[in-house]
DSSP file (Angstrom, degrees, kcal/mol; ACC not computed):
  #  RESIDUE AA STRUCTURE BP1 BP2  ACC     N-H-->O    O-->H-N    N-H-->O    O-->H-N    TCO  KAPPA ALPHA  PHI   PSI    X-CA   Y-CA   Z-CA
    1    1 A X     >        0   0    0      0, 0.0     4,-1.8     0, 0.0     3,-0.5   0.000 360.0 360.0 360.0 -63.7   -4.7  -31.1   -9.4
    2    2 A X  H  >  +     0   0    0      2,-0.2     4,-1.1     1,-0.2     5,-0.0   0.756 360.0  54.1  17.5 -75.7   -5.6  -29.4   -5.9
    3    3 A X  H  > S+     0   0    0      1,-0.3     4,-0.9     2,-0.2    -1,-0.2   0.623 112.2  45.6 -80.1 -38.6   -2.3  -27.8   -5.7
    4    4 A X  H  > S+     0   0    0     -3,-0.5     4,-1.2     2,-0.2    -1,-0.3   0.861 110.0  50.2 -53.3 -60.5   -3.0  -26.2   -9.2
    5    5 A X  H  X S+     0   0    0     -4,-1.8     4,-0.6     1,-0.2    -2,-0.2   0.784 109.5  53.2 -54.0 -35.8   -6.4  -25.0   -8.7
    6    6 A X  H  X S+     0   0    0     -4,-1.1     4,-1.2     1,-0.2     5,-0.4   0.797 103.6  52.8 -80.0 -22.1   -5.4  -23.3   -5.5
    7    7 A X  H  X S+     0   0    0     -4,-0.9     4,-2.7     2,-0.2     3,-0.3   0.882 110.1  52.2 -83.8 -12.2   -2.6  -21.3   -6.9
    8    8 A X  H  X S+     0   0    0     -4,-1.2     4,-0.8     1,-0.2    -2,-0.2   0.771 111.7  46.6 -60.3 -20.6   -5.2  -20.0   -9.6
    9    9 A X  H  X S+     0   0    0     -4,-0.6     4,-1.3     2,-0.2    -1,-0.2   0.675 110.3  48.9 -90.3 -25.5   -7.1  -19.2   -7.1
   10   10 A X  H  X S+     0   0    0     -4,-1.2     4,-3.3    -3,-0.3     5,-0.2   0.707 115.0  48.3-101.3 -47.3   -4.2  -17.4   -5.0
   11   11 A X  H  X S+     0   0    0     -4,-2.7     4,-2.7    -5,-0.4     5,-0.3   0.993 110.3  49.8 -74.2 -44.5   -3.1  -15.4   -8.3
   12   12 A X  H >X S+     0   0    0     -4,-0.8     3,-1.5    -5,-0.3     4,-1.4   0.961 117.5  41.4 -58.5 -66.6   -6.6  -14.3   -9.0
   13   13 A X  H 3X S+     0   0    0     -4,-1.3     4,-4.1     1,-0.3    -1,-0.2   0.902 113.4  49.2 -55.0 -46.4   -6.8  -13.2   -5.4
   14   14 A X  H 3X S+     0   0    0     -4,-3.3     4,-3.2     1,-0.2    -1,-0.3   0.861 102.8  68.0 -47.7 -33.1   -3.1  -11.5   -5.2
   15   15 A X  H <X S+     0   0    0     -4,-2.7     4,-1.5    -3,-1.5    -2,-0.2   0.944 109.7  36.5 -44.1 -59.4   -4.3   -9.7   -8.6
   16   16 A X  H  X S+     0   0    0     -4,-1.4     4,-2.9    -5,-0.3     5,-0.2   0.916 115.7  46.5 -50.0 -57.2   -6.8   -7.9   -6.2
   17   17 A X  H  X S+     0   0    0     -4,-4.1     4,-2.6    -5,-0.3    -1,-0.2   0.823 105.0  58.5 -65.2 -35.9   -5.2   -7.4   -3.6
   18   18 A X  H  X S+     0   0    0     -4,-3.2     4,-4.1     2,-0.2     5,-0.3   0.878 106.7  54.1 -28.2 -60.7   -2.1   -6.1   -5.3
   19   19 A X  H  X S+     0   0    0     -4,-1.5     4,-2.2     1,-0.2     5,-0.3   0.976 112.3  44.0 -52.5 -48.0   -4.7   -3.2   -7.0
   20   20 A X  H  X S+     0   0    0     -4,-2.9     4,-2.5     2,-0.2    -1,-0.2   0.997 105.2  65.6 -61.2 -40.8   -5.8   -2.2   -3.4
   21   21 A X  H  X S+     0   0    0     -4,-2.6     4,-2.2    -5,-0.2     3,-0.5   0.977 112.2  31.9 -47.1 -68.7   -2.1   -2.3   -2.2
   22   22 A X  H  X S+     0   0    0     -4,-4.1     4,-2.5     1,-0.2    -1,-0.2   0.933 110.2  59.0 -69.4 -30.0   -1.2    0.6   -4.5
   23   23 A X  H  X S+     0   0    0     -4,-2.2     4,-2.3    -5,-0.3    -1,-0.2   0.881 113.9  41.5 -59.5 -23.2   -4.0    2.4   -4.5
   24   24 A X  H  X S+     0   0    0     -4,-2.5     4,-3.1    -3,-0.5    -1,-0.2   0.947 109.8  54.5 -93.4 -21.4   -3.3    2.5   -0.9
   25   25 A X  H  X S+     0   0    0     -4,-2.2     4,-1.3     2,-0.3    -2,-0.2   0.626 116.4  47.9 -50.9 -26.8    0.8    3.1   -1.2
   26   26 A X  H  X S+     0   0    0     -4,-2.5     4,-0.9    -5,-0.3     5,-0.3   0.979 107.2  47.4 -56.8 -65.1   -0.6    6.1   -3.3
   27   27 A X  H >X S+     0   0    0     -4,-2.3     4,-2.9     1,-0.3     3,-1.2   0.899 117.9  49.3 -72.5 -40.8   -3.1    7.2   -0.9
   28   28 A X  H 3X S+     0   0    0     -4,-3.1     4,-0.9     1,-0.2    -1,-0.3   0.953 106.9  51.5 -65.1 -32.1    0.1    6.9    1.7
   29   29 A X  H 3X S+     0   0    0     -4,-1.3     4,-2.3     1,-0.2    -1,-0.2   0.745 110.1  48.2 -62.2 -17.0    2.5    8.7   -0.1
   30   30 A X  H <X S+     0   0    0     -3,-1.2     4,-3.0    -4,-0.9     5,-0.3   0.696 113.4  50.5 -95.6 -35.8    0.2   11.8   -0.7
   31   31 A X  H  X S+     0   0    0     -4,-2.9     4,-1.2    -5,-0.3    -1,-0.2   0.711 110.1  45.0 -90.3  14.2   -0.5   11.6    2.7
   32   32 A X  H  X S+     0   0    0     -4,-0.9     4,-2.7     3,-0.2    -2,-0.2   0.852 112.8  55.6 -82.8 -65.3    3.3   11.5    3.8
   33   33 A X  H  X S+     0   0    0     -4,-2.3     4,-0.9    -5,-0.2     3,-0.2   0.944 115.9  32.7 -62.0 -42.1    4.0   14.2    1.4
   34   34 A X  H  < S+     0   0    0     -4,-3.0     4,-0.4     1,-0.2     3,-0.4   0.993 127.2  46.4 -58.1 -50.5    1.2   16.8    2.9
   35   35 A X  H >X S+     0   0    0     -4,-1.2     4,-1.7    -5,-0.3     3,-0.8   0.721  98.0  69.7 -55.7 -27.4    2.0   15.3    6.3
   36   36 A X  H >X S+     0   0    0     -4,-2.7     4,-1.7     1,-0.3     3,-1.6   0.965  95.8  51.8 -56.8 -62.9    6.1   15.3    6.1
   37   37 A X  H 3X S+     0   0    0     -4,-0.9     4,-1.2    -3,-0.4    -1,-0.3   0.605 112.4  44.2 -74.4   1.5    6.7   19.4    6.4
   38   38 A X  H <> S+     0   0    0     -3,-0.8     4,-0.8    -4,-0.4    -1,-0.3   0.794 111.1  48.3-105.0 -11.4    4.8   19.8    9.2
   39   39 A X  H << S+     0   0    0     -4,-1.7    -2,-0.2    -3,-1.6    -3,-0.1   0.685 117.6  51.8 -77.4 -20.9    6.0   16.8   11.2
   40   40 A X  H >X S+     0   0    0     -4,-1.7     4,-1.1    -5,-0.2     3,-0.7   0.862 105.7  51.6 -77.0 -39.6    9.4   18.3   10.2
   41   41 A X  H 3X S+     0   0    0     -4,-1.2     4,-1.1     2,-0.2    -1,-0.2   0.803 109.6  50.9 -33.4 -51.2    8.7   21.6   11.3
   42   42 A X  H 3X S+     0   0    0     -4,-0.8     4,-0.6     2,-0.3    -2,-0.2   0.379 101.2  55.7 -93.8   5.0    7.9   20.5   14.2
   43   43 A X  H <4 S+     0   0    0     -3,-0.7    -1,-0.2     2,-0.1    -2,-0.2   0.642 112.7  48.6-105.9 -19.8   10.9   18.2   15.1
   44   44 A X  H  < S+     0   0    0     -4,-1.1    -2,-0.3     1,-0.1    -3,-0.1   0.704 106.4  53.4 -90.7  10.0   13.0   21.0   14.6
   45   45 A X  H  <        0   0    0     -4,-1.1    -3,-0.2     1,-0.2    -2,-0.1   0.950 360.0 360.0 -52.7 -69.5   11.0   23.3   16.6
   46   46 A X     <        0   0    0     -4,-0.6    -1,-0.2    -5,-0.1    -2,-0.1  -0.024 360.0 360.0 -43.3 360.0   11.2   21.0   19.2
């Protein structure tokens, strides 16, 4: 009974957290892609 309630309670919460996860694997990828050519530029510069 416990064991039950807490994994409803563990999906509800992974549900959330999941939504924040991509929105922030979005918000990293956009900043990867502006970020990329100028860290790349600047390792071959280097």
């Amino acid at each position: 009974m416990l064991r039950n309630s807490s994994i409803q309670f563990l999906n509800l919460h992974l549900c959330r957290i999941h939504e924040d996860l991509i929105k922030f694997l979005i918000l990293l990828l956009v900043l990867l892609h502006v970020l990329s050519p100028q860290m790349v530029r600047q390792h071959f510069h280097e």
